[in-house]
C-alpha positions as CSV (number, residue, x, y, z in Angstrom):
1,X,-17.0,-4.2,-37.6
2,X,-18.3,-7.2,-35.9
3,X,-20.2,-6.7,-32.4
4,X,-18.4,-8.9,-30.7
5,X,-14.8,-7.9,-32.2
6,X,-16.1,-4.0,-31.1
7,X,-17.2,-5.2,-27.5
8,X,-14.0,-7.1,-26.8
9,X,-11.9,-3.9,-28.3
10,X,-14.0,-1.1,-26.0
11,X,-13.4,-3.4,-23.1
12,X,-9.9,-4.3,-23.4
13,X,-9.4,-0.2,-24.3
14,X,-11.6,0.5,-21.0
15,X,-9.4,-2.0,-18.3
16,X,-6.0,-0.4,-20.3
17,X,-7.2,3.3,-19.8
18,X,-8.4,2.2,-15.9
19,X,-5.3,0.4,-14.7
20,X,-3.1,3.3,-13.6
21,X,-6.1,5.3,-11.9
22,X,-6.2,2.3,-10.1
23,X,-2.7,2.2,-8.8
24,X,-2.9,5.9,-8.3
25,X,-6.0,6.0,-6.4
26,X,-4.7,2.6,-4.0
27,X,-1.2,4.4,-3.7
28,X,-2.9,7.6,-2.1
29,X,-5.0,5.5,-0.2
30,X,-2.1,4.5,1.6
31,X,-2.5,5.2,5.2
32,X,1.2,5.9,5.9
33,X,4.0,8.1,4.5
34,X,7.8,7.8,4.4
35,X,9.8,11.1,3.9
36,X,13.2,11.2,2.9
37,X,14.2,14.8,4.4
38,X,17.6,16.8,4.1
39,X,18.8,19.2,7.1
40,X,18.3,16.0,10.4
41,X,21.2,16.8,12.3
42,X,20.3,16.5,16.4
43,X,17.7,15.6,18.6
44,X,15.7,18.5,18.8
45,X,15.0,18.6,15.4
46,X,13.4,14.8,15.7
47,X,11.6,16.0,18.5
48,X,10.3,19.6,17.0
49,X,8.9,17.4,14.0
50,X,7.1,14.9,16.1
51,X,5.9,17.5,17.8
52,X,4.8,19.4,14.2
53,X,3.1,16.4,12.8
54,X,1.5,15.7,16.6
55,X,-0.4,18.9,16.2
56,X,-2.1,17.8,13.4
57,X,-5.4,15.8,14.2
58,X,-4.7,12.8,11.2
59,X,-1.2,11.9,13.2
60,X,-1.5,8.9,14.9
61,X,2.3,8.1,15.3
62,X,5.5,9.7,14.3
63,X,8.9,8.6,13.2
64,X,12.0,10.2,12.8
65,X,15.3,8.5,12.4
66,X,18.3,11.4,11.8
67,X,20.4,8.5,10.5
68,X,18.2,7.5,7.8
69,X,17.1,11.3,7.1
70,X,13.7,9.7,7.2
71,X,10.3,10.7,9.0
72,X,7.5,8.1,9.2
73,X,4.0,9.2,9.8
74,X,0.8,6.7,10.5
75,X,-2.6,8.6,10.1
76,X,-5.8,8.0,11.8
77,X,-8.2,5.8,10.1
78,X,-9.8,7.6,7.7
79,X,-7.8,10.8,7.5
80,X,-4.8,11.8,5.7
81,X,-2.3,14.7,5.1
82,X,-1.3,16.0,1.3
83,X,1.8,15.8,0.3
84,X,1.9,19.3,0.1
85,X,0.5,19.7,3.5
86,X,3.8,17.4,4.8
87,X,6.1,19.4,2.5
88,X,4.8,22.9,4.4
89,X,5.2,21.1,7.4
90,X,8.7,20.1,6.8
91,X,9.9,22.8,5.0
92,X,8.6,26.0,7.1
93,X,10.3,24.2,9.9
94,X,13.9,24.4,8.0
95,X,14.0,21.2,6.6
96,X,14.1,20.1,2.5
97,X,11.6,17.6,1.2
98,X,13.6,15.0,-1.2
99,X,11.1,12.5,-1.2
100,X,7.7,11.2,-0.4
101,X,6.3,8.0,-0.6
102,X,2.9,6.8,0.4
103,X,3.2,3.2,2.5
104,X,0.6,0.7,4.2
105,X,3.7,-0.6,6.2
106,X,2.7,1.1,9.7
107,X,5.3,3.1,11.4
108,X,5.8,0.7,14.3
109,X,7.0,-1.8,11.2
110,X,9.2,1.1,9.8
111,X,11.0,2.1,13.3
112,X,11.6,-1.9,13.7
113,X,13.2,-2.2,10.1
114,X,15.7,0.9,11.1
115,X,16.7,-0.2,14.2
């Protein structure tokens, strides 16, 4: 096969192959997370989970709206929870975990969206 022909295929096979890492690796990058919990039903549930994720060192704000069954963390520069860290969190304190998405839109942008 020509050189050239073999070049262009290996590269065009590399960018193909590295395209989703990249997504993958920018999406958990995200500094924020939106969770989409089951089981909000009164104000001292928003406040015992502000006060759950507050205890962690990488929580620099908190969120939680019982109308939208959501919870909105912003983490520290630099640091991060798993999801399976927030899932434990969530779900030792009662609640069930339907979905988890990882965001740059800060949780000052969130809480003005909702309200």
């Amino acid at each position: 096969m020509n050189k050239l022909i073999q070049t262009t295929l290996m590269v065009f096979l590399l960018a193909l192959l590295s395209a989703p890492l990249a997504a993958d690796t920018a999406n958990a990058e995200a500094n924020n997370v939106r969770v989409e919990v089951n089981g909000l039903v009164c104000a001292f549930c928003a406040r015992g989970i502000r006060n759950s994720f507050n205890r962690e060192e990488a929580t620099a704000d908190v969120l939680v709206s019982l109308e939208n069954r959501l919870v909105a963390v912003e983490f520290k520069p630099g640091m991060n929870l798993s999801d399976e860290a927030i899932t434990k969190l969530l779900t030792d304190a009662g609640y069930s975990v339907v979905d988890i998405t990882r965001t740059d839109e800060s949780v000052a942008a969130i809480r003005s969206s909702i309200e």
